[in-house]
N, C-alpha and C positions, 0 to 999 in steps of 0.2 A: 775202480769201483764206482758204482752208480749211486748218488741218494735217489732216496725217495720220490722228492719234487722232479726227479728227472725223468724225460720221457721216454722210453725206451722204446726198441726195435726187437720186436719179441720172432723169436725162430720155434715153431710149433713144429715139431718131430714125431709124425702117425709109428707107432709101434708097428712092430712085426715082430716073428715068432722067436721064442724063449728054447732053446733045445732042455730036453728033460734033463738035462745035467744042470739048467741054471742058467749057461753061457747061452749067450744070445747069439743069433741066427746069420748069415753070411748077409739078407739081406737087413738087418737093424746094422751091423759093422759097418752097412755101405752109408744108409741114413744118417747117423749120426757122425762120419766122417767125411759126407757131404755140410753138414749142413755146420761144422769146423773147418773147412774148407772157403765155406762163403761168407762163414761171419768177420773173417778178417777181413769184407771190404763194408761193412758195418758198421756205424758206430752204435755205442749204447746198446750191447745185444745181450738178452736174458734169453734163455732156455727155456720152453715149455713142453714136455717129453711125456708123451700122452697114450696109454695103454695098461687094462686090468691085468690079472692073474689068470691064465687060459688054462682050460681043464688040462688035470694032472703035471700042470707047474704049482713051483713053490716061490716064485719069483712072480711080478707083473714087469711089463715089456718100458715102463716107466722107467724101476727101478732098477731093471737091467740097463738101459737108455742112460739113465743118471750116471751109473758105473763106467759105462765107457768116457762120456764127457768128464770125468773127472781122471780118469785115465789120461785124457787129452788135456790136461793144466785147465777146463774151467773150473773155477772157482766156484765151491758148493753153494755161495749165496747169488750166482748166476744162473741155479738150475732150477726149475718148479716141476713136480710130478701133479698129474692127474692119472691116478691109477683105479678110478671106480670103470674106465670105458672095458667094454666088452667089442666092438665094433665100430666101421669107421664114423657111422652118424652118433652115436653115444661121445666119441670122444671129439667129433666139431662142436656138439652142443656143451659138454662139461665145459669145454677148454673157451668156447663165448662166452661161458657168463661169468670164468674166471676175470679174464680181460675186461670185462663189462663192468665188474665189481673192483679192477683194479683202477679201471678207469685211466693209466699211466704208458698207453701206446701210444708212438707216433707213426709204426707200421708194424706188420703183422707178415710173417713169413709165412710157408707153408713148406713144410720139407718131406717129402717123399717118394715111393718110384713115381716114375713119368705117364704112369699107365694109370695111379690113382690120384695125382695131383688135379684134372681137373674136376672128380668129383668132391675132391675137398674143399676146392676154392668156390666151386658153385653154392653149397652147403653153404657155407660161411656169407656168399652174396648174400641167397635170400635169408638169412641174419640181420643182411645188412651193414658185414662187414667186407671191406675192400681187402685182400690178402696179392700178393706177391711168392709168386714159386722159386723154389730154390729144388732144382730137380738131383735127384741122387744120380751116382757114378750107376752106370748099368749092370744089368743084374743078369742080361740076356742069359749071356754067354755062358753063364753058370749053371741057370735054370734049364737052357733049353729053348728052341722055338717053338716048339707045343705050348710047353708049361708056360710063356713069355706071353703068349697070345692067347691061353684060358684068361691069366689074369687082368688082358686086356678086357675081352667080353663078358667076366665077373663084373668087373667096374662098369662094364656098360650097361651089364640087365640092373644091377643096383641104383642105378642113378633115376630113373624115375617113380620107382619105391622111394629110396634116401628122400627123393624131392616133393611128392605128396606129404611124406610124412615132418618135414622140416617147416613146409609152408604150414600142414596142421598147428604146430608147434610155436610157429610164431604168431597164429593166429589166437592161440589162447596157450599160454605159456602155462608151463604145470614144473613142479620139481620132480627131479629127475630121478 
């Protein structure tokens, strides 16, 4: 266990989809079993598992998140949910000014597919904060080549939107 005065190595977990049953999605299973995969060469690592309540769930991708990690032996005072985000720019910003107000990182992970990692690490730059990827087991194969390469050029057309509106944002900061 970590006190307090200690710096921690924070692992940030982008949500993905909730099935209407509650259970979560094949790709959140790969996320979160990624990113317990890499915390064993980690020290001092705390969970931050970031996603709202998507229409017609009764669950947010959080608290689905949170579920599996505790599944997996972390320890419930190892996990943090940010479950206000709706999207992936809602939950870089939530999840900044958590850390900013925790003020107790000494690194900052980023855990997600490989296809959305660098718009969350970009996001978080102009922040201002330095993050490290920790990429999930693949998803390809599952999805599809089609569907594997929509989500690639989803992430691509969002990242100059995401990025207008982050540099807004850090230019005159507002609550969220």
């Amino acid at each position: 266990m970590t006190t307090s005065h200690n710096k921690l190595s924070y692992i940030i977990i982008f949500g993905a989809a909730v099935n209407t049953d509650g259970e979560p999605s094949g790709a959140m299973k790969r996320r979160v079993k990624s990113a317990v995969l890499a915390s064993k060469k980690i020290q001092d690592v705390h969970y931050l598992v970031t996603g709202g309540i998507g229409k017609g769930k009764s669950v947010s991708e959080a608290e689905a998140m949170k579920k599996l990690l505790l599944q997996h032996d972390v320890p419930h005072y190892n996990i943090s949910t940010e479950n206000k985000s709706h999207d992936t720019l809602s939950s870089v910003n939530y999840c900044h000014t958590i850390l900013m107000e925790r003020n107790n990182f000494k690194e900052i992970f980023i855990c997600s597919d490989t296809y959305h990692i660098p718009r969350c690490r970009w996001l978080f730059y102009i922040l201002g904060t330095y993050t490290r990827p920790i990429p999930v087991l693949s998803g390809r194969q599952a999805n599809g080549q089609l569907k594997w390469m929509y989500y690639y050029l989803r992430d691509w057309i969002a990242l100059p939107y995401d990025t207008l509106l982050t540099v807004l944002y850090r230019i005159h900061p507002t609550k969220h």
